[in-house]
Steps between C-alpha positions, in 0.01 A plus 500: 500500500696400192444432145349171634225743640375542189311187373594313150565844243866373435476619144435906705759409776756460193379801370570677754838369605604566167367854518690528830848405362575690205343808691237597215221563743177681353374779683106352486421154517135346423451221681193314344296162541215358664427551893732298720833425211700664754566839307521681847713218641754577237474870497647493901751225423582728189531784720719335797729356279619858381468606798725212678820615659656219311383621118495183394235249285342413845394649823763428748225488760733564801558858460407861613295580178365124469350478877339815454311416133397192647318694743345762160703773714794586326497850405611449137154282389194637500157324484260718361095307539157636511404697831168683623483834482604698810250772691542824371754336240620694232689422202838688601475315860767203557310195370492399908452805659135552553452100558338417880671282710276258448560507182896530538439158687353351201777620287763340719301168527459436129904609447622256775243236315681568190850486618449162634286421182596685163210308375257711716255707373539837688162560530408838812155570533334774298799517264393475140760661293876608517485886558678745333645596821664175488636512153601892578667360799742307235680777364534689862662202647729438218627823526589469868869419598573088611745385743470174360690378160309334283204609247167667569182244444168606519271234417152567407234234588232374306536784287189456345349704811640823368200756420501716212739783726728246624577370151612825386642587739731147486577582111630832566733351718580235253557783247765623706623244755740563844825425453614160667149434570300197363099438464377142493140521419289185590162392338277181422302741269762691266173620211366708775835687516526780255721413209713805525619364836543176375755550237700722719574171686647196447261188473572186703238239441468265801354188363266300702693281813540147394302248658784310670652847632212548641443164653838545675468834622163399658679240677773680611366858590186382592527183682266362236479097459644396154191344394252782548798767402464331192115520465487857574816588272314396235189698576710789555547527111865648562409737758664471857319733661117337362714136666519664853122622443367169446681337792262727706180415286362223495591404186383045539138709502559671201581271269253293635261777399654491180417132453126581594509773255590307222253180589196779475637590141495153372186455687282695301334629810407831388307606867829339698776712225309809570513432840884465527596758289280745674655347849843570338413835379401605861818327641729659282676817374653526173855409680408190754275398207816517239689304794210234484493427135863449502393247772233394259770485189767279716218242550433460144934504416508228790217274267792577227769375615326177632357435181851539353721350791283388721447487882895490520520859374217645712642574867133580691420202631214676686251539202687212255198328491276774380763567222505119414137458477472825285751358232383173496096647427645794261751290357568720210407818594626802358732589772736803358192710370325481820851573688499802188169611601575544862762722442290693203261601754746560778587779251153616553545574825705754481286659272236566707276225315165496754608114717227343408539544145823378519414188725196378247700535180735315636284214637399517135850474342598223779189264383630535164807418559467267753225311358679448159738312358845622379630413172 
């Protein structure tokens, strides 16, 4: 791993060499934006740079300390995840001790998975939150002796999983934080942190990953062709780790689907829209039904940019066609609202809006859009 491990973010990879030279390094970090930016990615590049024999801007990747964070096992950075509860656990036992070996095993798996991947979603079964043994487990293993120079780093994934124990827990060790000893905490979802634990760190917003970034890190880490890396880069709406997800879905079928979708709400077929959206409803939770509408949305920005640059500018040659014939019927339909109402009741989602409310409003709002004409 390098920097180059960590896709696009070269406005936080400045950042952070920056912070790295003149030696003004917070003791909390926040590392927020949606699933997949690559705010773990840069919390263990973060973390092996100070901890790099060399102290320099860059991992030397050749060293002691270097060989062994590749591998997540250097003493000096911590990962600190969601893990199931132990038999006969208590909250003064190690945040490992009471674990099976089975479930030891699991543990290993998923960290071997994410040191080859930082992009992996450590995910062991029966884990649902980040115990306070974990977080407890912080301030013991800061205050143990290191043989190895360098800085402490625990790094606290998907911090969002914290209950209401392990929060405050966390703070009180923000309050009053280990010397030499710095916390990274990682999260798509920084409102569900609690705000007294958010401004006792400092914020670094990963933006989306560009398109083209992600194009080329399809291709190159994934062995992706160039011209469906760049179809599924631009479904991934910024998000590396959704990219990798749809290489294993069938994603050709989806938007597909998406295309039948919106031919049933310009149909005015009332029996066949209540049939798909209770088909979709059945097919879907609220997150592989979020995924789908963002299928859904890319459809509809693909009839954009044909209408405004044509076929040149539209790189899915599989389903062209379908976009050609749609412009040329719905010449001037209303293309941003309906691209605005997609992500309006993506919003619902999360929510908790009942799915098939969501689905027939926004059949409704799609008609209306669709079916008009923009001025």
């Amino acid at each position: 791993m390098s920097w180059n491990s960590v896709i696009g973010q070269r406005r936080v990879k400045e950042l952070l060499r920056r912070t790295i030279e003149n030696g003004q390094i917070p003791h909390a970090y926040l590392f927020h934006g949606i699933e997949g930016a690559g705010q773990d990615a840069a919390a263990f590049e973060f973390a092996r740079v100070l901890n790099c024999e060399r102290q320099a801007l860059e991992a030397c990747e050749t060293c002691s300390s270097c060989k062994k964070s590749e591998l997540l096992s250097h003493p000096n950075i911590n990962l600190i995840f969601r893990l199931p509860v132990g038999k006969g656990e208590t909250k003064d036992d190690s945040p490992f001790e009471k674990l099976s070996d089975e479930q030891m095993s699991d543990v290993r798996e998923q960290l071997s998975q994410k040191a080859g991947n930082p992009y992996h979603e450590i995910s062991v079964p029966k884990a649902n939150f980040i115990k306070i043994n974990s977080i407890r487990e912080i301030r013991r293993a800061a205050s143990m002796s290191s043989f190895e120079r360098g800085k402490k780093v625990f790094i606290v994934c998907d911090a969002e999983h914290m209950n209401a124990e392990s929060g405050n827990s966390l703070l009180k060790t923000l309050e009053e934080p280990p010397a030499n000893t710095i916390l990274i905490l990682t999260t798509s979802q920084k409102s569900k942190l609690l705000t007294t634990i958010l401004s006792r760190c400092q914020p670094v917003q990963f933006d989306p990953v560009e398109e083209s970034d992600l194009r080329d890190a399809l291709v190159a880490k994934d062995g992706v062709e160039v011209a469906q890396a760049a179809i599924v880069a631009r479904l991934a709406n910024g998000s590396y780790k959704v990219a990798r997800e749809l290489l294993a879905r069938d994603w050709i079928q989806e938007r597909q689907e998406a295309v039948d979708f919106l031919r049933i709400i310009l149909s005015a077929q009332r029996i066949n829209l209540s049939m798909a959206i209770e088909r979709l409803s059945s097919l879907h939770d609220r997150n592989s039904l979020e995924r789908w509408l963002k299928v859904l949305q890319s459809w509809v920005r693909d009839a954009l940019v044909v209408r405004e640059s044509g076929s040149a500018g539209f790189v899915d040659t599989a389903t062209d066609a379908a976009v050609d014939n749609f412009v040329k019927k719905f010449p001037r339909a209303n293309l941003l609202s309906a691209l605005d109402a997609v992500d309006r009741h993506i919003a619902l989602l999360s929510k908790n809006v009942y799915i098939p409310l969501v689905l027939t409003n926004l059949a409704i709002d799609l008609k209306n859009h669709l079916a008009e004409t923009s001025t």
